[in-house]
C-alpha positions in Angstrom: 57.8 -17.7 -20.6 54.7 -17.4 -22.3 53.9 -14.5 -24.9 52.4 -11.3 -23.9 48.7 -10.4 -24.5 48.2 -7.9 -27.4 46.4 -5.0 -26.2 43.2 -4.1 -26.6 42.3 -1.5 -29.7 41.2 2.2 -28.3 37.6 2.0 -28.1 35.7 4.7 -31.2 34.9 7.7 -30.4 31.0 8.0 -29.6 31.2 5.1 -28.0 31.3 4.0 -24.4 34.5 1.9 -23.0 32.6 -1.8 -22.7 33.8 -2.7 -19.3 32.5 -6.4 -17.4 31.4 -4.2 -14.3 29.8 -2.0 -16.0 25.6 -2.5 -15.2 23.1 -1.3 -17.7 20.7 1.1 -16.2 17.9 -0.9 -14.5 14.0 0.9 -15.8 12.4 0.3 -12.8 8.4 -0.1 -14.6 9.5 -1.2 -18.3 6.9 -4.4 -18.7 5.2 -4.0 -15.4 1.2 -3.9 -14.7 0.3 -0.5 -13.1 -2.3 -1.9 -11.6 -0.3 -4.9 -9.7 1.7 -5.3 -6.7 5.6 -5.7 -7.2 7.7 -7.3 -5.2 11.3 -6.1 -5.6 14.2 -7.9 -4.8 18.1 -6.9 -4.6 20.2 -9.5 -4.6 23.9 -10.3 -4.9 25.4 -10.9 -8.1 28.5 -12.2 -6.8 27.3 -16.1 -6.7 24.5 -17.4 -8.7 22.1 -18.9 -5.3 20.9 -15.7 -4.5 19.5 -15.0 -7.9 18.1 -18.5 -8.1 16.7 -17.9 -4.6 15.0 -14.8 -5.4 13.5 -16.6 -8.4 12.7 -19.6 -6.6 10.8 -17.5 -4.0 8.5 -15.6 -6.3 7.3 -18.8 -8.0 6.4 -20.5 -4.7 4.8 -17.0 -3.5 2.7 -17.3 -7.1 1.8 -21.3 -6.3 0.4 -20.1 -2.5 -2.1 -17.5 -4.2 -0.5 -14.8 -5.1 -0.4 -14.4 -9.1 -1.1 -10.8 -9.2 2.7 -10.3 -7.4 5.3 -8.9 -10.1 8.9 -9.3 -9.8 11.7 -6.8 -10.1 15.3 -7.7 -9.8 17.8 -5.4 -8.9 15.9 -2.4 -10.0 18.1 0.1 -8.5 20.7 2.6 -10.1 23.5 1.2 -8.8 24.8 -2.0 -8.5 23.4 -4.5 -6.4 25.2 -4.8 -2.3 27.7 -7.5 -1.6 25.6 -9.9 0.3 22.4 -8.3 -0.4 19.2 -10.4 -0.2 16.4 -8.2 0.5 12.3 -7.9 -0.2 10.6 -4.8 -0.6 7.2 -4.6 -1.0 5.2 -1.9 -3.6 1.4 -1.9 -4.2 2.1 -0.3 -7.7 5.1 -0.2 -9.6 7.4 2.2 -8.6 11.3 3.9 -8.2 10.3 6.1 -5.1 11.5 4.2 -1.6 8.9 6.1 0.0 6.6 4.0 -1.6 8.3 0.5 -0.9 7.3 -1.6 2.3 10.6 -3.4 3.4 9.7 -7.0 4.0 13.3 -8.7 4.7 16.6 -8.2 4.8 19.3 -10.4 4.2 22.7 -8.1 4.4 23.7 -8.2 7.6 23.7 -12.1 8.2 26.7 -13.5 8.1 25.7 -17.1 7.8 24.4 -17.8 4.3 21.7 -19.7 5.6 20.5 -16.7 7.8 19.9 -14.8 4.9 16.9 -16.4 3.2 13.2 -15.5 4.7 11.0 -18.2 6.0 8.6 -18.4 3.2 5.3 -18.6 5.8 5.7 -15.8 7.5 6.8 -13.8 4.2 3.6 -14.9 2.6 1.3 -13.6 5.6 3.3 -10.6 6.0 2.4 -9.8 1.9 -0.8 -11.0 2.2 -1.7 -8.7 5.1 0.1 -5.6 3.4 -2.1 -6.5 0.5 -5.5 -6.9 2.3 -4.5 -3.9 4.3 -4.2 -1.4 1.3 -7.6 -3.0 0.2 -9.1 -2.2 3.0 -8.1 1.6 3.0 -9.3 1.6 -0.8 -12.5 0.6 -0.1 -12.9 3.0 2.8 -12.0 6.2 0.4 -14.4 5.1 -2.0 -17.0 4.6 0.5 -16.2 8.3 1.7 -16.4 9.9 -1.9 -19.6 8.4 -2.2 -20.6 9.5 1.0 -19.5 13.0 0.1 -21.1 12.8 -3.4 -24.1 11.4 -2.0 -24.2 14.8 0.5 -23.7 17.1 -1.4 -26.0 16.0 -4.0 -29.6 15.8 -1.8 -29.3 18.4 0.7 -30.5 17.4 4.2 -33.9 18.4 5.3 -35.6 17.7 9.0 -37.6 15.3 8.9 -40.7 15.6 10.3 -41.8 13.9 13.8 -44.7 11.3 14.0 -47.0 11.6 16.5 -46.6 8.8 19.3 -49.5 7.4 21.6 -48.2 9.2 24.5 -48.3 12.4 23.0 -51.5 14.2 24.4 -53.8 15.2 21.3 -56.5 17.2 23.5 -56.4 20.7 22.9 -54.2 22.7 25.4 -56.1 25.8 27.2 -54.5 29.0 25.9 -54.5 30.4 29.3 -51.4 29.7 31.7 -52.2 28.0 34.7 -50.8 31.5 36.5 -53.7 33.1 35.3 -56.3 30.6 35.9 -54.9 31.1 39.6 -54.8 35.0 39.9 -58.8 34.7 38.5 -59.7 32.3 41.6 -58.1 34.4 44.2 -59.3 37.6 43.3 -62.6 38.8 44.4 -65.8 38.8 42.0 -66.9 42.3 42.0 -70.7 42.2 40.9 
């Protein structure tokens, strides 16, 4: 019979109990660009594919075009799902879900092979979340400089130009009532 393990020493006091489950707090936006979009990704820890898979599919989403996308990895405050592959979107870095466009999820397919996105339509469904948020930037700017612009030079009528059908002769001053009531009355002399 083999000899029994010695135990383990107490851990000190002040300090935490180092266990191999444990997880280190993920900061969501440590090292991120503010200004770029972030593509997060949870993934299972509990075989080494989906890690390299989530890798593997930012770099060829960066080769297509997209080098502005940022990755996160498991930035969540708990530990990543058993069986969890899933894409969530952000324009900006950030923790709120609110804020996070879900792109793909991988949890619920049984087959390992199910759970990996097709990499075209991934890349057209960022690519039109992307052009999409452009689009609406570029509409409130247009609109602030439509208000700024209004509120700048007040509006004032313009005044109308005279056409060739407009008649320029001099109108009568009388009414044509009154040159009628003149004719039919009687000249008194």
């Amino acid at each position: 019979m083999p000899p029994k393990r010695a135990k383990k020493p107490a851990p000190r006091s002040g300090s935490k109990p180092s266990n191999a489950n444990s997880i280190p707090p993920a900061s969501t936006n440590e090292g991120l660009d503010p200004g770029k979009p972030v593509l997060y990704i949870e993934h299972c820890r509990s075989c080494h594919v989906f890690g390299r898979r989530a890798t593997e599919l930012h770099a060829t989403l960066q080769e297509r075009g997209l080098k502005q996308l940022q990755l996160q990895l498991n930035a969540l405050d708990r530990p990543p799902r058993r069986g969890a592959f899933e894409l969530h979107l952000a324009l900006r870095p950030t923790a709120e879900a609110t804020e996070q466009q879900a792109l793909w999820s991988g949890l619920k397919r049984t087959p390992r092979a199910q759970k990996w996105p097709d990499m075209d339509v991934l890349y057209e469904q960022i690519v039109q979340a992307l052009n999409k948020d452009q689009n609406q930037d570029q509409k409130e700017e247009s609109k602030k400089k439509k208000e700024a612009k209004a509120t700048a030079t007040p509006k004032t009528p313009k005044k109308r130009k005279a056409d060739a059908t407009d008649n320029l002769e001099p109108r009568s001053t009388r009414s044509s009532s009154a040159k009628r009531s003149k004719k039919s009355s009687p000249k008194y002399k």
